[in-house]
N, C-alpha and C positions, 0 to 999 in steps of 0.2 A: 350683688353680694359677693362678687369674685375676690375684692378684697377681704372680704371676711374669713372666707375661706383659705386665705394666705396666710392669716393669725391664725387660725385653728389649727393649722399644720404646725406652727413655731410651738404649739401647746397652750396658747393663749385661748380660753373660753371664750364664746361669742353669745348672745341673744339678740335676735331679731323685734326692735323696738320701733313702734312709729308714734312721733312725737306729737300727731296733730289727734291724736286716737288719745284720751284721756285713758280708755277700759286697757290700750296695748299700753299704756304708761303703767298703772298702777300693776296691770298685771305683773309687769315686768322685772319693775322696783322690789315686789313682792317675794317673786322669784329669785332672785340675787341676795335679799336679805335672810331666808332662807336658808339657802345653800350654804352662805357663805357666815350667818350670825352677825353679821356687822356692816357697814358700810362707809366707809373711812372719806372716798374722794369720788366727788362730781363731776366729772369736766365735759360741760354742754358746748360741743362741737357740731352737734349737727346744725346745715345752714343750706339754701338756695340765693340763686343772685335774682336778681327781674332787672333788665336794660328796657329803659323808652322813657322818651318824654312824659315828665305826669301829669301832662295835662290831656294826654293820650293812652296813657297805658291804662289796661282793663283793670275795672276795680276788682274783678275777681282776681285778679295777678297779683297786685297789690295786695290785699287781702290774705292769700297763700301764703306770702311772703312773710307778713308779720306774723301767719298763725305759727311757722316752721321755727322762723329766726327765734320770736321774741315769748310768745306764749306757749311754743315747744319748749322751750327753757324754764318758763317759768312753771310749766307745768312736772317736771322733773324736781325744778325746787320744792313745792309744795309736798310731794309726795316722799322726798327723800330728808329733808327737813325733821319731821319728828322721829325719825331713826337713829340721826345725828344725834339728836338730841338724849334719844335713850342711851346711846351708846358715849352719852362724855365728848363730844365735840364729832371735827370734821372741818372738811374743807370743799369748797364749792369754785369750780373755776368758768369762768363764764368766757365765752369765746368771742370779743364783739371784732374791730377793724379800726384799720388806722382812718379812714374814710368815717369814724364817727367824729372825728376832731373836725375834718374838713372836706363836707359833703362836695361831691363831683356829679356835673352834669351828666345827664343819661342814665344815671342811677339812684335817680332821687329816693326808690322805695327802699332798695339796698341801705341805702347809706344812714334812711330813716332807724331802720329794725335793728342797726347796730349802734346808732345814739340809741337806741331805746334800751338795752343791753346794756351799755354805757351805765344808764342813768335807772336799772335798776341795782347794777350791781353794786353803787355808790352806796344805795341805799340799805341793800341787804348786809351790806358789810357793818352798819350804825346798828342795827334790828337785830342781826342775827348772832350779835356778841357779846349778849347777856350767856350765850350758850356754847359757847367755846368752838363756834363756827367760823372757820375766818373763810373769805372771799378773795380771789382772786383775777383782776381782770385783765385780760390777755389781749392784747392790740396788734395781731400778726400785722406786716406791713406785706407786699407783694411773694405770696407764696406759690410754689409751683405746686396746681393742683388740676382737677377735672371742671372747674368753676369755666373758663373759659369757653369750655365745647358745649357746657351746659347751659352757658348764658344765650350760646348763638343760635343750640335747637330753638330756644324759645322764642328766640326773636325771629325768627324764621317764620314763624305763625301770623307776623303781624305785620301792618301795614298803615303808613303814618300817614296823615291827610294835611296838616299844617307844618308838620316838618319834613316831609316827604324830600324835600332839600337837604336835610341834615341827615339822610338813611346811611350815607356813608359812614362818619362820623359817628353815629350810634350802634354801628356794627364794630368800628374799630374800639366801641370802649365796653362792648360784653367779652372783649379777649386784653384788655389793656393791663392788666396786672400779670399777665402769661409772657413776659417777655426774658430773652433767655436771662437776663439778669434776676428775673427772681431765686429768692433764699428757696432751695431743696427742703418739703414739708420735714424729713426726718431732724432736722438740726432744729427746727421748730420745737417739735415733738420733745426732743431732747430736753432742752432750756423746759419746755412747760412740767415736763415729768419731774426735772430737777428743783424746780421750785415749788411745784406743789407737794410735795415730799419732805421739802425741810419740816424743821422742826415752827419756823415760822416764815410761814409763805409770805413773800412779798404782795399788798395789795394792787399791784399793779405791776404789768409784765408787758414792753412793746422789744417787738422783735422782727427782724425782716427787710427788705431792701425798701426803702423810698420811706421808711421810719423818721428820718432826720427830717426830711423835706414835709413831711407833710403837718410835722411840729412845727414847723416854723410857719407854716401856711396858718397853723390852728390863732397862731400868735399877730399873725398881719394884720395890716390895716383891712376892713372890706373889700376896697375898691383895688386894693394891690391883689387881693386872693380871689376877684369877680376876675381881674385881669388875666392872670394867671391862668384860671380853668377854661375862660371864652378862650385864650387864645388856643391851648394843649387840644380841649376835644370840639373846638370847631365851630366855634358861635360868635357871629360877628362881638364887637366892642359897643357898639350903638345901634338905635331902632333901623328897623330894615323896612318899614312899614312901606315906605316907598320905591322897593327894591323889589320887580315884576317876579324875578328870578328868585325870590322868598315868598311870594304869597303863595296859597295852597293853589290846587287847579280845580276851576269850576265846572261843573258840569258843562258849559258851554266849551272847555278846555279838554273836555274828555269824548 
């Protein structure tokens, strides 16, 4: 909460919300509407990452994952929705990633919860403009944030049995957006405040370094964008089924 505390000093209000908690949502919402009489602008940013292979990673991780990203959000909407709506409009800004265009190896769950994002906020944007709601959807590309240190405690927990070969590789891609070339979150922040403020928000907002690249990826053929990702984070091009040094280790191995 250190950062929060950083805003509170600037004079910026804070409340303490937990988005997988429907009772800390509505309280919350409740609370702000309240104080304040109105509720103008949404912008669902809270998010975790989950690194591993999914045919290994714990379903309760998976799980966490889309209850944070995708039904943490949705459940904000719900609750912030008929407010908007008393009050004459509003705008909703939905946080997803450039990784929902072109999902990357090792972060299969991630990359899910932000097409799911994606592909509500398509929707809410048709739905929710009978009411003078407009929608938002913001595609940050590689920003400098805590996601990184965040990815790798987690993966720290775990221990792969079929890709136990590829542990390097799946450590290197819970820090792969953390590279010094990422966009600084405040110029993020900036562009998102600027647009969701106009008079008519753009439906769609991609920002960030590796933006271009990963449009063009969204655009490729399969077999060039399967190329592309095996070679970047570390998976052979063809079956390895024959290759000693990729099968897992058997008990008789251990």
């Amino acid at each position: 909460m250190h950062k929060m505390d950083e805003l509170t000093m600037l004079g910026i209000r804070t409340l303490e919300m937990d988005v997988t908690n429907d009772q800390s949502v509505r309280a919350g919402v409740s609370k702000i509407a309240q104080e304040a009489g109105h509720l103008d602008v949404l912008v669902n940013n809270a998010g975790v990452g989950a690194t591993g292979p999914l045919a290994e990673l714990p379903l309760a991780e998976v799980a966490h994952t889309m209850n944070v990203n995708v039904l943490g959000a949705l459940r904000l909407v719900q609750e912030v929705v008929p407010i908007m709506v008393d009050n004459g409009g509003g705008t909703i800004v939905n946080v997803a990633s450039i990784v929902a265009w072109a999902p990357t190896p090792w972060a299969g769950a991630y990359c899910a919860s932000k097409a799911a994002i994606q592909a509500l906020t398509h929707t809410l944007r048709v739905e929710l403009r009978p009411f003078n709601i407009h929608t938002m959807l913001v595609c940050p590309g590689s920003i400098q944030s805590n996601l990184g240190n965040s990815n790798s405690v987690r993966l720290s927990q775990h221990r792969w049995s079929l890709y136990a070969p590829y542990a390097s590789s799946i450590l290197e891609r819970a820090t792969a957006s953390q590279t010094s070339s990422a966009t600084p979150a405040h110029l993020l922040a900036h562009r998102v405040v600027q647009a969701s403020l106009s008079s008519q928000p753009p439906t769609h907002l991609a920002f960030g370094y590796m933006t271009t690249l990963f449009h063009l990826l969204s655009w490729s053929p399969l077999w060039l964008r399967d190329l592309f990702m095996s070679i970047r984070f570390g998976l052979p091009r063809t079956s390895t089924s024959q290759d000693p040094a990729c099968k897992p280790l058997s008990k008789k191995d251990t």
